[in-house]
C-alpha positions in Angstrom: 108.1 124.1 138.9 109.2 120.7 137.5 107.1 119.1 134.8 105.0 116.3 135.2 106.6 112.8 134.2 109.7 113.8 134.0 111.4 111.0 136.0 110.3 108.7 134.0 112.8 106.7 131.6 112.3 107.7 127.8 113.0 105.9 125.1 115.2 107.3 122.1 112.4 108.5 119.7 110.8 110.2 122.7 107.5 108.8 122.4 107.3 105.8 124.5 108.1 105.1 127.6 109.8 102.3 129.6 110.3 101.7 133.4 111.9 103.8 135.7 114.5 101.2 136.7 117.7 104.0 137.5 117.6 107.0 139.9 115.4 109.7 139.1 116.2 112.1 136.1 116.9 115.6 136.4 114.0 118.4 136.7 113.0 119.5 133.6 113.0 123.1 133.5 110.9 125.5 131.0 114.2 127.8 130.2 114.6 131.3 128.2 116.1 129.4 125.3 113.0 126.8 125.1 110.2 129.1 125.7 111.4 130.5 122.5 111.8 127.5 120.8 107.9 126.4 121.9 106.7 129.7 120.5 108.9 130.1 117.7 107.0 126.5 116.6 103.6 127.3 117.2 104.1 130.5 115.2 105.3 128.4 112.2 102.2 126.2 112.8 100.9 126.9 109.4 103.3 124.6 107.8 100.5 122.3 109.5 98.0 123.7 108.7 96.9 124.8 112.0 97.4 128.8 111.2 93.9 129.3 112.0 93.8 128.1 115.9 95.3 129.4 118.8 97.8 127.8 120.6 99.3 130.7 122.8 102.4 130.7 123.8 103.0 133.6 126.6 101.9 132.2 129.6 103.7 133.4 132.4 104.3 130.6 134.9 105.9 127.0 133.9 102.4 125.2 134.4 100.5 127.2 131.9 104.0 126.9 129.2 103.6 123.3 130.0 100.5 123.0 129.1 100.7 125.0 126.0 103.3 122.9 124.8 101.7 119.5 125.3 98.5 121.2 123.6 100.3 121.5 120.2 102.5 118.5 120.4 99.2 116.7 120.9 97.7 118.6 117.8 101.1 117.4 115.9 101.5 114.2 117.1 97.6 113.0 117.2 96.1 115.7 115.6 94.5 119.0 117.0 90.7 117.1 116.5 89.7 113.6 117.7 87.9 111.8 114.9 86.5 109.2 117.9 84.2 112.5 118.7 83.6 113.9 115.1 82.4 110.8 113.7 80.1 108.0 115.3 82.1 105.4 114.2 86.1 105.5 114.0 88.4 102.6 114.9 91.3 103.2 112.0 94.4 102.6 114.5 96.2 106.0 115.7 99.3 107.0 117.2 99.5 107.5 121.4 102.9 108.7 122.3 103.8 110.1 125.7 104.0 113.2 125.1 104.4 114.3 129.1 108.0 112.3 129.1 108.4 113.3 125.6 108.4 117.0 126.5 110.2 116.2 129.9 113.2 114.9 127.5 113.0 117.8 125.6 113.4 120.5 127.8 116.6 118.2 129.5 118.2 118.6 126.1 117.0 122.0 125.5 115.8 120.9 122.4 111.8 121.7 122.2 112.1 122.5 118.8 113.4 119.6 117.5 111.2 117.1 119.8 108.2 119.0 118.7 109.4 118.6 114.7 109.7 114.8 114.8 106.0 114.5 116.0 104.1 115.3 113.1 103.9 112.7 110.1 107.4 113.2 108.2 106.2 110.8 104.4 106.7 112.6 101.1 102.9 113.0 101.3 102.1 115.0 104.6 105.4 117.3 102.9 103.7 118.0 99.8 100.8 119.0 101.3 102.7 120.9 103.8 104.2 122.8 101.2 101.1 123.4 98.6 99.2 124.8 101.9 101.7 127.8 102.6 101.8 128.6 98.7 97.9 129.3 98.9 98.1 131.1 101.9 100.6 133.2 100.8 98.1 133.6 97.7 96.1 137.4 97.8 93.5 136.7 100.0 90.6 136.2 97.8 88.2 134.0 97.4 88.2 134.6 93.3 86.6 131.5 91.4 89.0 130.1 88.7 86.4 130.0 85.6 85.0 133.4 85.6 81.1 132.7 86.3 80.1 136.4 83.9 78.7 135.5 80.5 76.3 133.2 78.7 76.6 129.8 79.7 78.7 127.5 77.2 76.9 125.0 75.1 78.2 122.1 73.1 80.1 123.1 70.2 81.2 126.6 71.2 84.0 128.1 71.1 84.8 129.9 75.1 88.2 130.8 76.8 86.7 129.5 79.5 86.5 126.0 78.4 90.2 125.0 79.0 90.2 125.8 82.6 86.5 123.9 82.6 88.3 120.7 80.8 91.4 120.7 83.6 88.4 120.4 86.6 86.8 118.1 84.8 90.3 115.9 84.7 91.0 116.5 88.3 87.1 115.0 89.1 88.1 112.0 86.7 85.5 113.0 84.3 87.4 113.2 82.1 90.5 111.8 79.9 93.9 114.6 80.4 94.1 113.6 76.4 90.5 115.5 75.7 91.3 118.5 77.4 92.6 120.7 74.7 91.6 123.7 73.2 89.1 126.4 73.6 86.2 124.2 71.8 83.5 122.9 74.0 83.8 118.6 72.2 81.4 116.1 72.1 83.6 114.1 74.4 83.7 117.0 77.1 79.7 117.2 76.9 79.1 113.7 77.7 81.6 114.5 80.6 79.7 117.0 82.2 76.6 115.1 81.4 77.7 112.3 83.7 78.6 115.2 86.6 75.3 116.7 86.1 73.9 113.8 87.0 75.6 112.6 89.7 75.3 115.5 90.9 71.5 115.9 90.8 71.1 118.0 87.8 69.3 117.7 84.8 71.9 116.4 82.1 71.7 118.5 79.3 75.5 119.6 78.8 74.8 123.3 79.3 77.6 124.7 81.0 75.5 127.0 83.2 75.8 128.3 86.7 75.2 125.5 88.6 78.0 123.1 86.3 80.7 126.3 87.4 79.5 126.0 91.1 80.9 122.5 91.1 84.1 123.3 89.0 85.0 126.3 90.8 87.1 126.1 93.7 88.7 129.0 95.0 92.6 129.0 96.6 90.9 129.3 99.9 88.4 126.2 99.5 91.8 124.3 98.1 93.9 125.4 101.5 90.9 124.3 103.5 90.8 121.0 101.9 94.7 120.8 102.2 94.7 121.9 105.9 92.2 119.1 106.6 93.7 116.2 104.7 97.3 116.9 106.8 94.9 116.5 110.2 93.6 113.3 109.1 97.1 111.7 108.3 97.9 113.4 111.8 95.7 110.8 113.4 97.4 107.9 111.6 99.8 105.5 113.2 102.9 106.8 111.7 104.1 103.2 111.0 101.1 101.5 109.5 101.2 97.4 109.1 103.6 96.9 106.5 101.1 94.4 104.5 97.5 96.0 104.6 94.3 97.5 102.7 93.5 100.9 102.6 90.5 101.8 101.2 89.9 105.3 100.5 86.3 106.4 101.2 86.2 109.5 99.4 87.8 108.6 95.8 86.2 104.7 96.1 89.1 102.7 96.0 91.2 100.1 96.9 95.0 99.9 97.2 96.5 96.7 98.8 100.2 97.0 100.5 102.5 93.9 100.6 105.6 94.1 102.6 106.1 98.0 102.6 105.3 97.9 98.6 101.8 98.7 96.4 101.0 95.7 95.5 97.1 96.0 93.9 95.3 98.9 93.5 91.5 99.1 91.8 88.3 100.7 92.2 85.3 99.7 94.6 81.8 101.0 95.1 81.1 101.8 99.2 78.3 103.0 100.9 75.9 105.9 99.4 75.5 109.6 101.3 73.2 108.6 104.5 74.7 105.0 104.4 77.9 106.0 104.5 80.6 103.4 104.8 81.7 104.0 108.3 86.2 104.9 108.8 87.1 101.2 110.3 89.9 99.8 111.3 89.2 96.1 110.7 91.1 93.0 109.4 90.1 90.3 106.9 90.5 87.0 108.7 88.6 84.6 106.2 88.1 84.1 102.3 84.2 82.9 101.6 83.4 80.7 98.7 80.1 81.3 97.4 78.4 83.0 99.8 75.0 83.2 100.6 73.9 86.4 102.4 71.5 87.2 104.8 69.7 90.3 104.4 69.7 92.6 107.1 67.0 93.9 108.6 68.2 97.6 107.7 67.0 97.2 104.2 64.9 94.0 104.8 61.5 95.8 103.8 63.2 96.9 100.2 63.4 93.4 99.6 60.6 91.9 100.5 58.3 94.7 98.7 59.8 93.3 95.2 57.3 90.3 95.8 57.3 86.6 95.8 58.3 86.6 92.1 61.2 88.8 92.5 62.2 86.5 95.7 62.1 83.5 93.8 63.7 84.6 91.0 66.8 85.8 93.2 67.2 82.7 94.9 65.8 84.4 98.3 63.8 82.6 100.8 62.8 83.2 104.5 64.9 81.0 106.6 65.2 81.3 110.8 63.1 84.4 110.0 65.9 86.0 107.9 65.5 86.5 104.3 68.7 84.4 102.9 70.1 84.4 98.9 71.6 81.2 98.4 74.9 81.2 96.4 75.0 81.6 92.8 75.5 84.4 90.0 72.8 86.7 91.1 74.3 86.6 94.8 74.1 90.3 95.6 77.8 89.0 97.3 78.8 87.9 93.9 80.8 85.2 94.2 83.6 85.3 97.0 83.4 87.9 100.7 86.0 88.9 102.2 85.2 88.6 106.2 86.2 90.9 108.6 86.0 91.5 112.3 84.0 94.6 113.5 80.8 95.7 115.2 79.0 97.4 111.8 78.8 94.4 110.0 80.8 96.1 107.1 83.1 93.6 104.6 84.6 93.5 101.1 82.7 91.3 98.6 82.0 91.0 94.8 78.9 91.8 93.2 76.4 91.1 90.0 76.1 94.7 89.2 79.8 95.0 87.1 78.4 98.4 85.9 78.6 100.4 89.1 82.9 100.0 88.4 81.8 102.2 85.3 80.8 105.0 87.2 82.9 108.1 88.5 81.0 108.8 91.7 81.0 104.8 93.0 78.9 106.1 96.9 76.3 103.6 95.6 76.4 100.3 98.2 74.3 100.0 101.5 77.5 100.6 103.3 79.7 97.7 102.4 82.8 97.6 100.1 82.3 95.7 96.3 85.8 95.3 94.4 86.1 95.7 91.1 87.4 91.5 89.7 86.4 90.6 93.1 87.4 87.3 92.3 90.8 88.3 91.2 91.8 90.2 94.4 90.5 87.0 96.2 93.2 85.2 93.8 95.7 87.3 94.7 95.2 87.3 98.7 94.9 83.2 98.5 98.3 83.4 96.9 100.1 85.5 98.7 99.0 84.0 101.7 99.7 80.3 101.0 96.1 79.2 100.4 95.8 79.0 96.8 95.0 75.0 96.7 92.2 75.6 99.2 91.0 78.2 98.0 90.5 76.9 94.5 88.7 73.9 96.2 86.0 76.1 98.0 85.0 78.3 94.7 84.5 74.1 93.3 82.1 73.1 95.3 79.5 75.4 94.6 78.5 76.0 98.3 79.5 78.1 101.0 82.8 77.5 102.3 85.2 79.5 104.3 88.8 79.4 104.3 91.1 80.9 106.9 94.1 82.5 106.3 97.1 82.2 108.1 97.1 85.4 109.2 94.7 88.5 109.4 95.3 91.4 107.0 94.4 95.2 108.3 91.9 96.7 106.4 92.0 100.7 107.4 88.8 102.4 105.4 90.1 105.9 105.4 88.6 109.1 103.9 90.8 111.6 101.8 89.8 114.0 99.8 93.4 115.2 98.7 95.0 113.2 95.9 98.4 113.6 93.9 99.2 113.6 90.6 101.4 112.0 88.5 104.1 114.7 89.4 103.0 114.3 93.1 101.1 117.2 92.9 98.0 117.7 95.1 94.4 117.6 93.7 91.5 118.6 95.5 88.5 115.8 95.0 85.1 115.9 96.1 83.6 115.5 99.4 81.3 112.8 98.7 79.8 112.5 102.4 80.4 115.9 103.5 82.8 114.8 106.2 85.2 117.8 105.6 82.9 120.3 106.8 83.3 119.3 110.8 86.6 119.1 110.5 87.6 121.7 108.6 85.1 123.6 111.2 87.0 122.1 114.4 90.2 123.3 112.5 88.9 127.0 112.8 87.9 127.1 109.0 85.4 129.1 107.8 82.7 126.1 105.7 83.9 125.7 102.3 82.5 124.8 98.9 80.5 121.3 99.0 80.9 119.1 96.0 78.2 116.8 97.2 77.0 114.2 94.6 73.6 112.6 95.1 73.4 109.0 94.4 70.8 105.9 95.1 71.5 102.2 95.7 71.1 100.6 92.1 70.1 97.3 94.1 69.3 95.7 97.5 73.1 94.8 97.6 75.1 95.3 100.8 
């Protein structure tokens, strides 16, 4: 039976495809030697993290092989979920290679195995998590907590064995400092660590290191695989060869990391949107710098506004204008003082803000849905330069009103959401789950639900 596609002309990397301007190839053949090679690959699928679905590989006749096969390169070379269907909004770029000529190639070279290895993601990243995922699995299966949960619960100023494997969480969550975590003494400092988690996290802050503070500390080997296994999918359904000058903003850990010609460039911390106005995973560009902006309430969150009162309006610089509640530029802007524009359907941007004290905060899912920058005005600074428009930028910001510069060329923005980070030795970390968005994947992925870190946050303001 021949495969589907396979006359059509491939092009070196096997994953794109070019016209069929030559005779037709040869049949591609599903032979001994590459059935074995297809099923030799999905049993190693746990290097992918995909150990707990099935991807058969004993089909009989060539059709069902076939399909088999394009099933798991799809899973490698896209990912094995679609995020457009797990989410209601995701437009971050992702890879579509042919995979039909792809395998058609393949099985012409007798080389399955090696066609099906170049289609996952191969950056020092996706490897390291690759590699921490089989050292859990191959962990006892059990789902034993890392701080033993037995005994009294630890108070401030005792001494518990407990408390160094408590002071390493609490690091990994960025509570707190790696240079505080010592000993067996439960410090001042570490207190007014877990104070700040217990309230984030909904709890009454009183620094007792009870049940609830080891629910969110513990995580078991199989909650960290889980949280491996789905942080590999989601660089699965990134282009592998993202725009070499870009923003990523990672959801999950709020922040910011600008790319400049293949290089990190700028990296710093922003506030996005709060659980149940969750920023949403775009792919959008900047186009335009805005000079003292004014901003025009949406109607969304309208009503918060407008039952502050006339007073409250006035003072704030907001009046009703074309039936739209407007702030006019200036230092209590809920914009701050420069937006960065972008081009999408949601309405979602990068902008500065009045409230500087949100950047304080470890848990920054505090915004209406947009994305405030930590020194706004210095990452507007830094884009105006690198792009050429220093001298108009710096003659917008003078005139006090709003005014929009172009730049030259639109940067990507792609607001991702990773809950996987590494360390300074390129270790991975397990972070929390802020919106809960691991659960469906690690669900679609076959994974039994894992522990939620969930914090529970408000808006501080009316800002976007």
């Amino acid at each position: 039976m021949l495969l589907a596609g396979c006359s059509i002309s491939v092009a070196p990397d096997n994953q794109t495809t070019s016209a069929n301007t030559g005779a037709p190839a040869a049949a591609a053949h599903w032979t001994k030697e590459t059935r074995a090679q297809l099923r030799q690959a999905i049993d190693a699928r746990a290097a992918h993290g995909l150990d707990q679905m099935a991807f058969a590989s004993n089909a009989g006749d060539e059709a069902g092989v076939t399909q088999q096969a394009l099933a798991y390169a799809a899973a490698l070379a896209r990912g094995a979920t679609d995020p457009t269907k797990l989410y209601e909004v995701y437009t971050v770029p992702r890879p579509n290679p042919d995979l039909r000529a792809g395998l058609a190639n393949a099985l012409r070279a007798n080389d399955v195995k090696g066609w099906l290895a170049s289609l996952a993601p191969a950056d020092q990243n996706y490897t390291r998590l690759s590699k921490a995922y089989l050292a859990l699995r191959q962990q006892p299966g059990t789902p034993t907590p890392a701080i033993p949960v037995h005994g009294e619960a630890i108070k401030p100023g005792a001494v518990d064995p407990r408390v160094a494997t408590i002071a390493r969480e609490l690091v990994v969550l960025d509570y707190l400092d790696q240079r505080s975590a010592q000993g067996d003494r439960y410090t001042p400092t570490m207190a007014k660590a877990v104070q700040q988690m217990q309230a984030d996290y909904g709890m009454k802050p009183d620094g007792v290191i009870g049940s609830a503070v080891l629910a969110i500390l513990n995580m078991s080997d199989t909650d960290r695989a889980r949280a491996i296994a789905i942080a590999m999918e989601r660089l699965r359904w990134l282009e592998r060869t993202p725009p070499a000058t870009r923003i990523d903003v990672n959801l999950a850990a709020a922040r910011l990391t600008y790319w400049r010609d293949g290089k990190i460039a700028d990296s710093r911390k922003v506030v996005v949107g709060e659980p149940d106005r969750e920023t949403p995973q775009l792919g959008s560009p900047i186009f335009r710098l805005v000079a003292n902006p004014t901003w025009t309430i949406p109607r969304s969150i309208e009503g918060e506004t407008a039952a502050k009162g006339a007073a409250y309006l006035k003072a704030n610089n907001i009046a009703r204008k074309d039936g739209w509640l407007v702030q006019q530029p200036g230092p209590k802007n809920s914009l701050g003082l420069v937006k960065f524009d972008m081009l999408n359907d949601q309405a979602i941007y990068l902008h500065d803000t009045p409230a500087k004290q949100l950047f304080a905060m470890i848990q920054r899912q505090r915004s209406h849905g947009c994305v405030r920058v930590d020194d706004a005005l210095g990452f507007a600074e830094i884009l105006a330069h690198d792009e050429g428009v220093t001298d108009q930028w710096h003659q917008a910001r003078a005139t006090g009103k709003e005014t929009f510069v172009k730049l030259p060329k639109q940067i990507p923005v792609r607001m991702l959401y990773q809950t996987v980070l590494f360390d300074d030795a390129g270790e991975p970390i397990v972070r929390n789950d802020p919106y809960g968005w691991d659960d469906r994947v690690g669900a679609a992925l076959g994974f039994k639900a894992g522990k939620a870190l969930r914090v529970e946050t408000r808006a501080s303001d009316e800002g976007p």
